[in-house]
C-alpha positions in Angstrom: 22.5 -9.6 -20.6 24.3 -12.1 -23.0 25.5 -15.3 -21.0 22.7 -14.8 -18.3 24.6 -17.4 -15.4 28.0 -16.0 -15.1 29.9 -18.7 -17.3 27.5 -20.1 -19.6 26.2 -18.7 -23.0 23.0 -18.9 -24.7 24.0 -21.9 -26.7 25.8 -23.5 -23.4 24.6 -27.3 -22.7 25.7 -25.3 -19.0 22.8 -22.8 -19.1 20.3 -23.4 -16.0 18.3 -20.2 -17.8 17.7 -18.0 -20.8 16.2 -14.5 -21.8 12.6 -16.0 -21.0 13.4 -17.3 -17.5 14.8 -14.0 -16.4 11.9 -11.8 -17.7 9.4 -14.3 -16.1 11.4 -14.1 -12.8 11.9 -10.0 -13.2 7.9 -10.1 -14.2 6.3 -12.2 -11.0 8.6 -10.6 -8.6 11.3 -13.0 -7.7 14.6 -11.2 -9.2 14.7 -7.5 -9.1 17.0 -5.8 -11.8 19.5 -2.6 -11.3 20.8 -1.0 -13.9 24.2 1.2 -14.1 24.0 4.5 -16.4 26.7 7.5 -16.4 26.6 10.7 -16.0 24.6 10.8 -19.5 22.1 8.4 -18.6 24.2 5.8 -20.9 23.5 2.3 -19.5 26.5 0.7 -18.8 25.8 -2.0 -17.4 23.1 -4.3 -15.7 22.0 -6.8 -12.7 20.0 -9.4 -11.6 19.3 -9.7 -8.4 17.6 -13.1 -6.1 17.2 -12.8 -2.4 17.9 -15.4 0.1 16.8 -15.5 3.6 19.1 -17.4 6.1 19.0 -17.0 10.1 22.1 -15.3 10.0 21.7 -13.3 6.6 20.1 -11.7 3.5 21.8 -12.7 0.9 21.6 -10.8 -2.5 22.1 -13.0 -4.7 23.5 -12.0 -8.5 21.8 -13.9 -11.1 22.8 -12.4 -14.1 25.5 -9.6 -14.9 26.4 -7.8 -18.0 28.1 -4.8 -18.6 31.0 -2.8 -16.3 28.7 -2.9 -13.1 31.2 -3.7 -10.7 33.9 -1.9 -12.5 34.8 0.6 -9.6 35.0 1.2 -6.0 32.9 3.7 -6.5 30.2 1.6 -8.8 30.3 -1.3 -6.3 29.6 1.1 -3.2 26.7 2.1 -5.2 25.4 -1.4 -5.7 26.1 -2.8 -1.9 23.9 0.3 -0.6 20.8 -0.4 -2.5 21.0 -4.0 -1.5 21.2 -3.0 1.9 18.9 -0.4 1.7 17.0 -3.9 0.6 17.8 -5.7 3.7 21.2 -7.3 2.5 23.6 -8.5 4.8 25.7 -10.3 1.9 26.5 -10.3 -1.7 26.9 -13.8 -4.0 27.2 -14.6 -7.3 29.3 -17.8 -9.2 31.4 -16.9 -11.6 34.1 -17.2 -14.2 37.8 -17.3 -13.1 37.9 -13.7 -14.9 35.0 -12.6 -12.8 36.8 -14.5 -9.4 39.6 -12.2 -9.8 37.9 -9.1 -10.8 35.7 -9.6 -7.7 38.5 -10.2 -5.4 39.5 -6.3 -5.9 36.0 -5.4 -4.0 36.7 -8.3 -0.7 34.8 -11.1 -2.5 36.1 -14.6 -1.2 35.5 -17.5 -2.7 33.2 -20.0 -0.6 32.8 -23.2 -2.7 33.4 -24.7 -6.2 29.9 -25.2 -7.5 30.3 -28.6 -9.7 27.9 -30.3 -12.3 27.0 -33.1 -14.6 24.6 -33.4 -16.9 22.7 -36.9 -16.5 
């Protein structure tokens, strides 16, 4: 999954996480990871996924995504019933401007502006 946080590569002074951090995180149990293949069993494409419990919601958090996972309707629908069948009551993920206005196609909204500095 090259770039691993939606928006910042592997040589990114951005990243928050790398290659390691995921397979530790996959490993212990914390993330869960989906993958997407076609009707040959060719992957196409791959996510990370973090829960997070709030009074109100499940939230399945996307940690990392590569590949054409949310490239349909149909792909998407896929996706948002195993996180239900998981307990989701919501889907998150930050993103790119590219991936904003992919997203929006499948009723994402954006919620906040997630800003940073390096100290």
């Amino acid at each position: 999954m090259a770039g691993l946080q939606e928006g910042s590569g592997e040589n990114s002074s951005n990243m928050t996480y790398n290659d390691d951090h995921v397979l530790s995180y996959l490993v212990n149990g914390s993330w869960e990871l989906f993958v997407a293949v076609d009707e040959n069993n060719v992957m196409r494409g791959a996510v990370t996924i973090s829960y997070i419990n709030y009074p109100l919601h499940r939230v399945a958090f996307i940690t990392a995504i590569g590949g054409r996972l949310i490239a349909s309707q149909d792909s998407f629908n896929q996706l948002k019933n195993l996180f239900k069948a998981r307990g989701a009551t919501m889907i998150q993920g930050y993103g790119r401007p590219a991936i904003v206005r992919l997203w929006k196609r499948f009723d994402f909204q954006p919620r906040s502006t997630l800003l940073e500095v390096s100290i």
